[in-house]
C-alpha positions, 0 to 999 in steps of 0.5 A: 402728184395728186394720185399720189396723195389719194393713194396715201390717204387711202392707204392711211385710212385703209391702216385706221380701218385695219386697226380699229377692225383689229378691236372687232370681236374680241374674245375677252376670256383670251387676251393673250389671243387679241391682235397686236394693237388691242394688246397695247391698247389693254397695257397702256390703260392699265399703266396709266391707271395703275400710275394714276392710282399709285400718284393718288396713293402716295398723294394720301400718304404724304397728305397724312404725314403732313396733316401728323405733323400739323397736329404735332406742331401745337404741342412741339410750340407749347413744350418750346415755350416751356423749356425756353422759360426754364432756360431763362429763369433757370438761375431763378429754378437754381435759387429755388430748389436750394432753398427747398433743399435747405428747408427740408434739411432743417425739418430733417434736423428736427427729426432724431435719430434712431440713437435719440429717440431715448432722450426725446421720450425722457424730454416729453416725460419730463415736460409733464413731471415739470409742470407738477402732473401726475403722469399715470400713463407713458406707453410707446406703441409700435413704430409705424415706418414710412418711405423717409422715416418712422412715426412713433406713437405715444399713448398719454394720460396726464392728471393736474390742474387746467394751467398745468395741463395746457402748459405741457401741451405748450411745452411739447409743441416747443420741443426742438423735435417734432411731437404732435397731440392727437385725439384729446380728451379732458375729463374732470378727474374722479380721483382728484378732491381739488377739482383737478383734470385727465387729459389723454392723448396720443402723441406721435414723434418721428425720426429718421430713417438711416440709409440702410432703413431706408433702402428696406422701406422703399423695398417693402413699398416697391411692387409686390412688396407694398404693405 
């Protein structure tokens, strides 16, 4: 029994030494050349590197991930809190967009119509000649439009007392269309022997736009149509 030990001892160290023989000299230029065991070894490193590195790889991407998604997560939480605070006052929202809605209908009811704008430069005209002024110019300029609706300006130049000429100014703002003063200028008037005034100004009413203007507008102010 005890010789048939040594002999297994022997015949498993002579296999070790034949297998690590098998590394000895080896060409590294021609691995296809190498004994069976360097062979196997050379494969198995590689494997294991080249799984160690892909574990790595696939590590660092879903690290990134996960790290993409952490910086998202402040911005998903803020626009969450946003819309959560639509959510519940959104009646409040309701009421309020009527309520613009309704405001911006009564400014629209204060602009005329193209089919108006007669009346209303007869109704400035005759504010003037009511509060006894000489009215020596009324010129209607070019009419400017806009996105929503068209301005038009007024040259004005009124003589008469003081009273009178702040009286008309008072009776254009109370119009029930919207007209403006721009650019006053009250002299002494060189014609009048009681110490009379000219006031010049340039006054600019608006109206709306009908649908069919509208459409041209927002056409000309659209990309390469910009004025």
């Amino acid at each position: 029994m005890a010789t048939q030990a040594k002999d297994r001892g022997a015949d498993i160290l002579a296999a070790l030494r034949g297998g690590v023989g098998q590394f000895n000299d080896l060409n590294l230029q021609q691995p296809g050349q190498w004994p069976f065991l360097p062979r196997f070894t050379a494969w198995a490193i590689v494997a294991v590197v080249v799984v160690i590195i892909g574990w790595f790889v696939a590590l660092s991407d879903q690290s990134n991930d996960l790290q993409a998604a952490r910086d998202k997560e402040p911005a998903l939480k803020s626009e969450y809190r946003t819309k959560l605070g639509q959510a519940i006052n959104l009646d409040a929202l309701k009421k309020q967009k009527e309520d613009v809605q309704t405001y911006v209908t009564q400014l629209e009811k204060q602009l005329p119509g193209k089919a108006e704008m007669d009346a209303l430069l007869t109704d400035i005209n005759q504010a003037g000649v009511g509060r006894g002024l000489v009215m020596e110019q009324f010129v209607p300029g070019q009419t400017e439009t806009k996105e929503y609706y068209a301005e038009l300006p007024i040259a004005i130049r009124v003589t008469g007392r003081f009273h009178d000429i702040g009286a008309f100014a008072a009776d254009i703002a109370a119009l029930s269309r919207i007209v403006t003063l721009h650019n006053l200028s009250i002299t002494p008037d060189t014609k009048s022997t009681g110490g009379g005034l000219s006031m010049e100004a340039l006054a600019r009413t608006y109206r709306y736009l009908d649908p069919a203007e509208v459409i041209q507008a927002r056409a000309a102010s659209g990309p390469g149509g910009k004025k």
